[in-house]
C-alpha positions in Angstrom: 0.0 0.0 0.0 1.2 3.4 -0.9 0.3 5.9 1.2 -0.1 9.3 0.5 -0.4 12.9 2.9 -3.9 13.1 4.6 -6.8 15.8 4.2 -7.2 17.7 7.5 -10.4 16.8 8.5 -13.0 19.4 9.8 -14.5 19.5 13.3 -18.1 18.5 12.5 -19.6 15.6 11.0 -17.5 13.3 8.3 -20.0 12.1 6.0 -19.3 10.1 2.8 -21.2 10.0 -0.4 -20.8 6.4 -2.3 -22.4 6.8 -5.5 -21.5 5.4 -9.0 -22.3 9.1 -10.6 -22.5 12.5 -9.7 -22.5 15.9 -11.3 -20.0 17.5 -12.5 -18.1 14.0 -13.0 -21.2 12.0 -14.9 -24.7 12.0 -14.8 -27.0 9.3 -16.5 -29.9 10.2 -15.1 -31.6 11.9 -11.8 -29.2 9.8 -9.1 -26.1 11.4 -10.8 -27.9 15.4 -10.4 -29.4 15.0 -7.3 -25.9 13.3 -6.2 -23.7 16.5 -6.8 -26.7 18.8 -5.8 -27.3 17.2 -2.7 -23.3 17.3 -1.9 -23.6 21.0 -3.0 -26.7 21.9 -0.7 -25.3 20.2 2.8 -22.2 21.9 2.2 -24.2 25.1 1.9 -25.8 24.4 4.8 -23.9 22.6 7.2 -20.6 24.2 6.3 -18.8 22.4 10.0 -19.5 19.2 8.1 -16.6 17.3 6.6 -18.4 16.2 3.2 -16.4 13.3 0.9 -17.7 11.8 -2.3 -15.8 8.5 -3.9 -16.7 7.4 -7.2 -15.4 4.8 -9.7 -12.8 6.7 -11.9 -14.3 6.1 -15.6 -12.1 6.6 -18.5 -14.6 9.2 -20.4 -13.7 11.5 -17.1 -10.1 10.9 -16.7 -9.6 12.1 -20.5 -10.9 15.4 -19.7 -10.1 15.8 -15.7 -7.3 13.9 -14.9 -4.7 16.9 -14.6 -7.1 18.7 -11.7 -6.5 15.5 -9.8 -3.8 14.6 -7.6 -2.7 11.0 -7.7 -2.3 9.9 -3.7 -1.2 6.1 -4.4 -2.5 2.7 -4.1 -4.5 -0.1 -2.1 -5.3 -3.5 -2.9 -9.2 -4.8 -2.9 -9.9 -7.9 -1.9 -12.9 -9.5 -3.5 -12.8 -13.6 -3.0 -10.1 -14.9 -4.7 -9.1 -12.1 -6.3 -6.8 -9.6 -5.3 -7.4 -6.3 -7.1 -5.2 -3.0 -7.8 -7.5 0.2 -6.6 -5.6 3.8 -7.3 -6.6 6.6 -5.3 -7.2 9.7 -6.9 -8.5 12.7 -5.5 -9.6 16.1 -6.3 -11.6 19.2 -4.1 -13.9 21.4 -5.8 -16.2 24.1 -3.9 -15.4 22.7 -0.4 -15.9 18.9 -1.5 -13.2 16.3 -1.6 -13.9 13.8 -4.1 -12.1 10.4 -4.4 -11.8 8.2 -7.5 -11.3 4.9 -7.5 -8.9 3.9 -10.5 -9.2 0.4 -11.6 -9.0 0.4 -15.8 -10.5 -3.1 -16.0 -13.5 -2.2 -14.4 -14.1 1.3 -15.5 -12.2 2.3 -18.2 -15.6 1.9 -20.8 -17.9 3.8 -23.0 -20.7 3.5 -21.2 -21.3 3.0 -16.8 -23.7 0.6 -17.3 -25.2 -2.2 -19.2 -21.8 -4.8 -19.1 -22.1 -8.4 -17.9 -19.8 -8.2 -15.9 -21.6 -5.1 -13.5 -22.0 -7.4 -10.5 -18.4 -7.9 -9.9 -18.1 -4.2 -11.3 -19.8 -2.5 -8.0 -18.8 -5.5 -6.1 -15.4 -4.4 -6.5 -15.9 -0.2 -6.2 -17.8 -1.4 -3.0 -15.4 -3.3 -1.3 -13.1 0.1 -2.6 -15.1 2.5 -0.6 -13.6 0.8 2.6 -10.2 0.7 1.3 -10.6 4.4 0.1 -11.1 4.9 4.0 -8.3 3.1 5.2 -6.0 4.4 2.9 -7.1 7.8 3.3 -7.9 7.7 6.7 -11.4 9.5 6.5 -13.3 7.4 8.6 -16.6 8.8 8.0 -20.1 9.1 11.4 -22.2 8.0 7.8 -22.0 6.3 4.3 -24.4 7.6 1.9 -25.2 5.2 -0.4 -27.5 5.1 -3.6 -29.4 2.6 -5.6 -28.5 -0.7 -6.3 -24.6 0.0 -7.4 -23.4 0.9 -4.1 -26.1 -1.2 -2.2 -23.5 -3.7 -0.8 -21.8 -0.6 0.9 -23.7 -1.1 4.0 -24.5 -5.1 3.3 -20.0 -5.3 3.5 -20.3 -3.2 6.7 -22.9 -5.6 8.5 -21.1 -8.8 7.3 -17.5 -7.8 7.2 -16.5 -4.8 8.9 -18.7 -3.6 12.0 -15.7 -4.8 14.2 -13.2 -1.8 11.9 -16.0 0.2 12.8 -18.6 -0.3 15.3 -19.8 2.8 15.1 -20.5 4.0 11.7 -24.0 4.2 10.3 -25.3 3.9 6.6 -27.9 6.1 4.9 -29.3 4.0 1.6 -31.4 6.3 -0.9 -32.9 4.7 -3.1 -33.9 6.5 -6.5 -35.5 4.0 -8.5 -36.5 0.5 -7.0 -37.2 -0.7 -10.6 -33.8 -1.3 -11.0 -32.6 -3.7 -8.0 -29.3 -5.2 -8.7 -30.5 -9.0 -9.9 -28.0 -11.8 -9.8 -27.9 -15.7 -10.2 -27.3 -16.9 -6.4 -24.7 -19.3 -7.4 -21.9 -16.5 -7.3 -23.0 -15.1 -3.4 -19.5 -16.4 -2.6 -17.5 -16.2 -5.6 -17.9 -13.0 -7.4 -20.0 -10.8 -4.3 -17.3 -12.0 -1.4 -20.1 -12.8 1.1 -20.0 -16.4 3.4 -23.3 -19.0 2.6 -23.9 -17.9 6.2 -25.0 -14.4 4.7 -27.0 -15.7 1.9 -30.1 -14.6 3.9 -29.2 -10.6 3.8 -29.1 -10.5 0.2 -30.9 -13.9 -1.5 -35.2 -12.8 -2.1 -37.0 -14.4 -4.8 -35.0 -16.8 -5.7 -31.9 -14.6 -6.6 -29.5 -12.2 -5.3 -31.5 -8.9 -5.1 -28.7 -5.9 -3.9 -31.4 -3.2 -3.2 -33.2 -5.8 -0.7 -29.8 -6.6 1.3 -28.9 -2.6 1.4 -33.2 -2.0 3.1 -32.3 -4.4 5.3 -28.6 -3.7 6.4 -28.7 0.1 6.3 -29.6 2.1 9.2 -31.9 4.4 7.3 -33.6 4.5 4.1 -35.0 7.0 2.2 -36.7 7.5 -1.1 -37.0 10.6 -3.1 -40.4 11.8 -2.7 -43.0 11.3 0.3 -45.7 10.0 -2.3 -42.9 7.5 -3.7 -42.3 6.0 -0.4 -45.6 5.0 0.4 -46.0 3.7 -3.2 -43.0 1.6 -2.7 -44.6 -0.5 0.4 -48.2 -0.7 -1.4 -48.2 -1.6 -5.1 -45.1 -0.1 -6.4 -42.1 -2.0 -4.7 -41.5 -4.3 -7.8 -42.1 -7.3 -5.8 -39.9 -5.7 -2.6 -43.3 -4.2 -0.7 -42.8 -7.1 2.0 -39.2 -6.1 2.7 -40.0 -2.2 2.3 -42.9 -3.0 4.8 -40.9 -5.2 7.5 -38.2 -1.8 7.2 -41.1 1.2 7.3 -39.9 1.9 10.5 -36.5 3.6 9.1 -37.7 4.4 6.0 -38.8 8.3 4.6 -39.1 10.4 2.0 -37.3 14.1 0.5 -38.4 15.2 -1.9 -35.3 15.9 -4.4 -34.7 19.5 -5.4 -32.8 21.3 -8.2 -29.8 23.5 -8.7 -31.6 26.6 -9.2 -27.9 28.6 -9.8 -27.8 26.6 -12.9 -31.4 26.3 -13.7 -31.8 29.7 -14.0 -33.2 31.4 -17.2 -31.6 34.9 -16.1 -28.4 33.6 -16.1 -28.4 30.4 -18.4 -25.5 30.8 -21.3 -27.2 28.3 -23.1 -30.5 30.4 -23.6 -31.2 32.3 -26.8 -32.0 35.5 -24.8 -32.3 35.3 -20.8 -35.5 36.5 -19.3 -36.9 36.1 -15.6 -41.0 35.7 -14.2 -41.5 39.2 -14.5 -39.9 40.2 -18.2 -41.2 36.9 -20.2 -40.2 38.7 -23.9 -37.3 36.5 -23.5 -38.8 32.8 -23.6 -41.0 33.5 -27.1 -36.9 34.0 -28.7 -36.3 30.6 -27.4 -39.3 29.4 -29.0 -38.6 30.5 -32.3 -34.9 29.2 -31.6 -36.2 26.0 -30.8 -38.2 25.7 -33.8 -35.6 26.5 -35.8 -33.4 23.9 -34.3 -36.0 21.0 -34.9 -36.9 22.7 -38.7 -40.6 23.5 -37.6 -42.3 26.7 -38.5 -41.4 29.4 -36.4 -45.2 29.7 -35.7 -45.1 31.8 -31.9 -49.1 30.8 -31.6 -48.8 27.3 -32.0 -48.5 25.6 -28.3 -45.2 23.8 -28.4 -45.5 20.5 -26.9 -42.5 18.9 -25.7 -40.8 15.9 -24.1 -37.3 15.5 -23.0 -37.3 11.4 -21.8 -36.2 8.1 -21.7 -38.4 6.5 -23.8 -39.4 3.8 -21.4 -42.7 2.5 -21.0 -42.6 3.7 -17.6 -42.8 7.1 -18.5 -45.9 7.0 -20.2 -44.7 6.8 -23.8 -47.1 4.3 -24.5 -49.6 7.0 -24.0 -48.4 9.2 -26.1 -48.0 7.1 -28.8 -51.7 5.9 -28.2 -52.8 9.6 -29.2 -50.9 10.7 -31.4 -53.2 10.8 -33.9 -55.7 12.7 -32.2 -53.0 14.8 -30.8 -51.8 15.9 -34.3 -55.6 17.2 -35.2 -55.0 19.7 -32.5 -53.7 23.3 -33.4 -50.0 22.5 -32.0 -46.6 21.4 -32.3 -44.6 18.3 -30.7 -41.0 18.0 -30.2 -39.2 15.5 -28.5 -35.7 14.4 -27.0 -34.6 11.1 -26.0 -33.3 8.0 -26.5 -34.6 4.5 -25.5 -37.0 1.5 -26.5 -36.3 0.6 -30.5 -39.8 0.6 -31.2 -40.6 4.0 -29.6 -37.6 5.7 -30.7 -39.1 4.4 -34.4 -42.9 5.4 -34.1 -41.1 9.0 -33.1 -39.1 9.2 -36.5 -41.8 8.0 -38.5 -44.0 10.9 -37.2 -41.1 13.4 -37.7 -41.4 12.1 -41.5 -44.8 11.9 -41.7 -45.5 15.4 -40.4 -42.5 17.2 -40.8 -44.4 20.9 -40.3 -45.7 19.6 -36.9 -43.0 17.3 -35.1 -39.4 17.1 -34.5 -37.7 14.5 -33.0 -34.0 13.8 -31.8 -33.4 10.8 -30.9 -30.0 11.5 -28.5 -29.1 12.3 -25.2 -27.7 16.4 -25.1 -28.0 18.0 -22.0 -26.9 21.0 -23.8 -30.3 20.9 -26.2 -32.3 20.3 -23.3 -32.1 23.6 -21.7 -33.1 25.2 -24.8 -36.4 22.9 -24.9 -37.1 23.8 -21.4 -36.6 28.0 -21.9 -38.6 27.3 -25.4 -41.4 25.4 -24.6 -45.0 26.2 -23.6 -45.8 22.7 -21.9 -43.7 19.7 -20.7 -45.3 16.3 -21.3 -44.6 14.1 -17.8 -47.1 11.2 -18.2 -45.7 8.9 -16.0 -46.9 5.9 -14.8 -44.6 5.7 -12.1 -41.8 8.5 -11.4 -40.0 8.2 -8.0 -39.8 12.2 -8.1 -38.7 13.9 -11.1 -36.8 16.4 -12.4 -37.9 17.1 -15.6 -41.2 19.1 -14.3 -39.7 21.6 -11.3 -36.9 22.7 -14.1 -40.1 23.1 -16.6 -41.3 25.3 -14.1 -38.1 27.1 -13.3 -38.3 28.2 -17.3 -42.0 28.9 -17.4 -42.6 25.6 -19.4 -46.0 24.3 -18.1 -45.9 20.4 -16.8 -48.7 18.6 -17.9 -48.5 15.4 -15.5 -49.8 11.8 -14.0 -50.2 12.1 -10.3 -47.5 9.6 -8.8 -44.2 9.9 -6.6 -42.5 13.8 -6.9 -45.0 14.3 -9.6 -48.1 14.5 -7.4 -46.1 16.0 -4.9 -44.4 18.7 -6.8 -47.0 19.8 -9.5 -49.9 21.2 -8.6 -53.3 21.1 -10.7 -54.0 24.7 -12.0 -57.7 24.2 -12.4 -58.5 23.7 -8.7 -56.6 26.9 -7.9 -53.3 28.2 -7.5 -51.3 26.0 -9.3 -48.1 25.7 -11.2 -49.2 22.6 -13.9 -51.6 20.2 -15.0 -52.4 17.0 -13.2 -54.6 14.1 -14.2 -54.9 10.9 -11.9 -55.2 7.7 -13.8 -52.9 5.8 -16.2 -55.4 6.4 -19.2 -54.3 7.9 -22.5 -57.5 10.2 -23.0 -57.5 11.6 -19.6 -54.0 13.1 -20.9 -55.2 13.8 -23.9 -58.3 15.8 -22.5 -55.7 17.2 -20.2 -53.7 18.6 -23.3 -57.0 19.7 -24.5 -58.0 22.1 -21.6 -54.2 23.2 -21.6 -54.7 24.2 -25.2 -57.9 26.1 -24.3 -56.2 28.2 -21.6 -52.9 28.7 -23.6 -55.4 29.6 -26.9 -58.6 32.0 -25.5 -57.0 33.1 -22.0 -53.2 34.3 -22.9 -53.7 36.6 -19.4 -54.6 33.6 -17.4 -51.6 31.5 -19.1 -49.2 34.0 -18.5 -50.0 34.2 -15.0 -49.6 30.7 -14.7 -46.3 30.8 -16.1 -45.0 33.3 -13.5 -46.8 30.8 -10.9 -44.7 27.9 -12.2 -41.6 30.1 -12.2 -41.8 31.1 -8.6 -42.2 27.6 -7.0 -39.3 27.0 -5.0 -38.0 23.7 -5.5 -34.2 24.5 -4.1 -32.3 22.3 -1.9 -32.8 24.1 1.4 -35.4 22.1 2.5 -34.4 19.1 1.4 -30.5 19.3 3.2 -32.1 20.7 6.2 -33.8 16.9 6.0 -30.8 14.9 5.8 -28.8 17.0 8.3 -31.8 16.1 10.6 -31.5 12.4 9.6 -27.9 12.2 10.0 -27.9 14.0 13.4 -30.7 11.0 14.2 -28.6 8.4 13.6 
């Protein structure tokens, strides 16, 4: 083992993030934003706490970032048989330290996700957290850990290391349970490290399921929306509601928030022209921007429908494929951004061909695209049938783009229906394609015959405070609790 000089740690709390992604490293999705926000936000607001984040060093980062980080040595993991090289890297940015864990076998690939070998993958970056401590000597009061990649964080402390460290504690968030971390139970020993005598921790259904051993090893659990967490234990734990149920008791839900320094429409760089709740002239450049982008007439009365998604059944695609049709008779335009499912990423083209005056499609992941859809959009389709919170509707309301969505998890909880009241959206309750559709409908109506009453809404939606504050103030609370 190399050993390199040691951080000065603070006097507060040491708390450690283990996450497989994080903003500004690499985000996929949601876990990798609200990652580095979160990070961001508890440093904001607990600024005695010693805050550490250690992530798997992919090769797409190290191109770009590798001289802003400082090489402190070398550790060996030990996972079965195998004895592993780990590299330490480390880097601080705005108050943070962040540790990467080099291992080019592992990590050193195009994508995160999606290889056969991702068991032993996380396996391996989980038994590195551990060794990132030891080497670095940053023994943290909690490990935060997220979602099935880092779930056997606090399964290894139960089963291997509560005599290193009697008494740290584990925080397990878990972003999306429809993604559990499934494996054949024959390599428990072999490729996860664990004795037969821990099968029961981690084996449900059959299988290896990593999300069930983290509910029941961790200390806390928490989901990413109050609505989500109760959905979780009654319906929508993809066959883990017993477990989620037996483990209530520790389990809550915070709501997620945004980074509103970035998503700001004042300040945005990426924005045609900026423009704030109170000076709208602004958004209506971005719309004809937008329009141009996607080759649709730059038509500022046509309602400009949009979706920026995974197309995934799961978020409601299949509804919006189902009408289409109808939808098209209406007096607007559709855009949409996304990659996912073959067949709906085809149905999507074929449309953009079919009616080239009234939909544009991209079929790609660019974040950079994304903010102009948001600053040039009048609604933001969200028709999910489940959503464990969402991000896509409080930054539509950050840029005056009105969500239109299905009341489940952070959508119910975050979007308010505008025609019971004050609201800052559109909300319909059941999974049914026409019940969006007559949704989209009304929306057209206000947005058509009541451009005072739209615009109003639009500064409502703007207004809504979906920052972090809260949110941090939550987990400091939980932390403290543990």
């Amino acid at each position: 083992m190399v050993k390199a000089i040691v951080t000065k740690k603070k006097q507060g709390r040491n708390i450690l993030f283990a996450v497989s992604e994080a903003v500004p490293f690499l985000a996929t999705g949601g876990m990798g934003q609200v990652a580095g926000a979160l990070t961001a936000a508890l440093h904001e607001a607990q600024p005695d706490y010693d805050i550490r984040m250690v992530l798997p060093l992919y090769g797409a980062f190290r191109e770009r970032n590798e001289p802003n980080m400082t090489f402190l040595g070398e550790t060996t993991v030990t996972l079965a048989w195998r004895q592993e090289y780990c590299g330490v890297f480390e880097m601080v940015q705005d108050g943070i330290t962040y540790y990467f864990v080099d291992n080019r076998r592992y990590f050193d690939r195009e994508k995160a996700y999606g290889h056969f070998d991702d068991g032993e993958r996380f396996a391996y970056f989980s038994k590195a957290v551990f060794a990132v401590m030891e080497f670095t000597e940053f023994v943290p009061d909690v490990i935060h850990a997220h979602d099935w990649q880092t779930a056997l964080v606090p399964i290894y402390l139960k089963a291997k290391f509560t005599e290193q460290h009697p008494a740290l504690r584990t925080v397990f968030t878990i972003h999306n349970l429809e993604y559990q971390g499934k494996f054949a139970p024959d390599i428990l020993t072999d490729v996860f490290d664990l004795p037969a005598s821990d099968a029961g921790l981690v084996e449900y259904d059959n299988c290896i399921n990593l999300m069930k051993g983290a509910i029941v090893t961790a200390d806390k659990i928490t989901t990413v929306s109050p609505s989500y967490a109760e959905e979780i234990q009654h319906g929508g734990g993809f066959g883990l509601e017993p477990i989620i149920r037996e483990n209530a008791y520790k389990l809550s839900g915070i709501i997620n928030g945004i980074d509103t320094k970035t998503y700001n429409p004042e300040t945005d760089t990426l924005l045609a022209k900026n423009y704030t709740a109170k000076s709208l002239a602004g958004k209506a450049v971005n719309k004809k921007k937008l329009q141009e982008v996607f080759g649709l007439p730059q038509e500022s009365d046509k309602m400009l429908l949009c979706l920026v998604s995974r197309l995934v059944s799961h978020k409601g695609i299949d509804l919006i494929t189902y009408i289409m049709d109808d939808l098209l008779q209406l007096d607007v335009q559709f855009l949409l951004l996304g990659t996912g499912e073959t067949q709906y990423e085809l149905f999507f083209e074929e449309q953009a061909i079919a009616h080239p005056r009234q939909v544009g499609v991209n079929i790609a992941y660019h974040p950079e695209l994304a903010g102009l859809i948001y600053a040039g959009a009048d609604v933001m389709l969200m028709p999910s049938r489940s959503e464990p919170c969402g991000l896509t509707q409080m930054i539509a309301c950050r840029y005056g783009a009105i969500p239109i969505v299905r009341k489940t998890g952070g959508l119910g909880d975050t979007i308010t229906d505008c025609r019971t009241g004050d609201g800052n959206g559109f909300v319909f309750e059941e999974y049914d394609a026409m019940l969006l559709l007559d949704t989209i409908r009304e929306a057209l109506d206000l947005y058509q015959n009541h451009p005072a009453d739209w615009e109003n809404l639009m500064g409502q939606a703007m207004q809504s405070d979906f920052g972090w504050d809260v949110s941090a103030r939550a987990y400091v609370a939980l932390y403290e609790g543990l």
